[in-house]
N, C-alpha and C positions, 0 to 999 in steps of 0.2 A: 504494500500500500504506500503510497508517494505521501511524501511528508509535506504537511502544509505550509506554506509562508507564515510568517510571522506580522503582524498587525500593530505592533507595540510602538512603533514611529509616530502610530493616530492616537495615542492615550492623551497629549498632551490637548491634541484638536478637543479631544473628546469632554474632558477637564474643563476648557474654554464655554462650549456648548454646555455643560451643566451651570456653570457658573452665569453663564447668558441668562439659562432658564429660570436658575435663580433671582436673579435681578430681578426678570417678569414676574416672579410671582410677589415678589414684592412689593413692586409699581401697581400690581392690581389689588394688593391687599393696602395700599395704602392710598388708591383712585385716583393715580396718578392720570395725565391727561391723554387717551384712547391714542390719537396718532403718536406718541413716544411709545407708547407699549405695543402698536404695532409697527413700529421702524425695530425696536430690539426682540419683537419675534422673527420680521426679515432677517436679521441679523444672525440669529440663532439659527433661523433656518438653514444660512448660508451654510452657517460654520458646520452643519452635520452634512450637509450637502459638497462640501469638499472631504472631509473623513469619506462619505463615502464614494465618492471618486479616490481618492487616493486608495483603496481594498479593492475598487475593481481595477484600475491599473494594476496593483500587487498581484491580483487573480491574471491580469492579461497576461502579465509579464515571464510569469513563474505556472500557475495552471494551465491557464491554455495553449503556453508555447510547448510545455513539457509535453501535455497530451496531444499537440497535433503534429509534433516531431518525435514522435515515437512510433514505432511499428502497428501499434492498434489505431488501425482506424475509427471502428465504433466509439473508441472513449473518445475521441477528436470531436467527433460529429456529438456524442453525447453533449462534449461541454462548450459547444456552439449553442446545441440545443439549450442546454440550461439558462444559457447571458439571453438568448432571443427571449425564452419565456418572462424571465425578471425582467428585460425592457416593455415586455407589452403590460406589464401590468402599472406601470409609470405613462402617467399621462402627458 
């Protein structure tokens, strides 16, 4: 079994993104004024929105090069298969 990449580059993104969310809930428990609380939910959003860009590249880079330069075809097309699915369900 192929041993996965490691993700631990993103902790610190990820850290960021809590701490974002934190804020917000702050601002709303203290009724703070709607567009600041939705400029640092964009905000937030971004920040998990680049963490997960940065895992699908790790996955691009190291998954799916591994399994489509390898002699098994089916795992190749398998984890084509897999990125197509996860894209369709993003709008």
């Amino acid at each position: 079994m192929p041993k996965h990449p490691s993700h631990k580059t993103q902790t610190p993104r990820i850290n960021r993104a809590i701490g974002q969310l934190e804020a917000i809930k702050r601002m709303i428990n203290e009724e703070k004024y709607c567009v600041d609380i939705m400029t640092q939910l964009r905000a937030a959003r971004n920040a998990i929105k680049t963490v997960e860009l940065g895992v699908l590249e790790t996955h691009m880079e190291a998954c799916m090069v591994d399994a489509c330069s390898g002699d098994d075809e089916k795992l190749g097309a398998e984890r084509i298969k897999e990125i197509m699915q996860l894209l369709k369900k993003y709008d």
